[in-house]
C-alpha positions in Angstrom: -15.5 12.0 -10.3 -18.3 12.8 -7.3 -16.9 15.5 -4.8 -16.1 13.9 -1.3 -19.0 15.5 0.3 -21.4 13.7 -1.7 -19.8 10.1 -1.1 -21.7 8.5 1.6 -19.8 8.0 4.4 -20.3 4.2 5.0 -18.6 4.0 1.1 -15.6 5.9 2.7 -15.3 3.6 5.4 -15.8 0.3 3.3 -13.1 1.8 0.6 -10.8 2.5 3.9 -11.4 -1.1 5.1 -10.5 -2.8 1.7 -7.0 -0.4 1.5 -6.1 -1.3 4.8 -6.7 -4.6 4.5 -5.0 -5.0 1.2 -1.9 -3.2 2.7 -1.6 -5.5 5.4 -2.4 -8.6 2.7 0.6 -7.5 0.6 3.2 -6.0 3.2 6.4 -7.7 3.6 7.3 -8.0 7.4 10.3 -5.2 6.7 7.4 -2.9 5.4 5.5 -3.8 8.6 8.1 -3.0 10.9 9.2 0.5 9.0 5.0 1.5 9.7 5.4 0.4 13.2 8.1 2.0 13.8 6.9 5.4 12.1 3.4 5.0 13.7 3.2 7.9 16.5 0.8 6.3 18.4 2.4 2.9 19.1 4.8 3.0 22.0 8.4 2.3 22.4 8.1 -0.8 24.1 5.0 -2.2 21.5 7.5 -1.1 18.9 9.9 -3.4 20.1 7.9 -6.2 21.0 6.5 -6.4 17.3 9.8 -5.8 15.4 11.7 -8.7 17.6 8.4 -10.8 16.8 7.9 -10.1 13.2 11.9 -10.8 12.8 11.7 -14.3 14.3 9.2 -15.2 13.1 9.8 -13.9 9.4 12.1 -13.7 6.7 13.0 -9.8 5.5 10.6 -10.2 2.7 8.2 -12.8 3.4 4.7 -11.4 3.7 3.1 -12.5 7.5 -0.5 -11.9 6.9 -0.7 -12.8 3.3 -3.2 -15.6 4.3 -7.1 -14.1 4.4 -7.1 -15.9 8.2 -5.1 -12.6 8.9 -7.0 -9.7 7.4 -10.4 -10.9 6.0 -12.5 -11.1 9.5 -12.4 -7.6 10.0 -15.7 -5.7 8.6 -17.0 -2.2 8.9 -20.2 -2.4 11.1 -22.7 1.3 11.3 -22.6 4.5 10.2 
């Protein structure tokens, strides 16, 4: 295994990209709302607004960006 140091940093980002994007790929809208709802740096009223969305919109365990429409545009651009 190569020591973090030595990993280019455009690999880290790419490798961050693809998790992320597989995360949101596979997340059920529960799971979506739980990381919302944990995330620090989203505020109360965001929170809200994408939990009542998500649960309207959404069964419990249905996945809402399981299509690559939702996830697949985004790319990581320089260094």
């Amino acid at each position: 295994m190569v020591p973090v140091e030595l990993i280019d940093d455009s690999i880290l980002r790419q490798s961050a990209l693809c998790q992320a994007q597989c995360w949101l790929r596979d997340s059920t809208q529960a799971q979506i709302i739980e990381w919302t709802q944990n995330h620090s740096k989203i505020n109360k009223q965001h929170k809200q607004i994408i939990s009542s969305r998500l649960k309207k919109w959404y069964a419990h365990h249905k996945k809402p960006f399981s299509k690559p429409e939702a996830w697949a545009s985004f790319c990581a651009i320089g260094r």
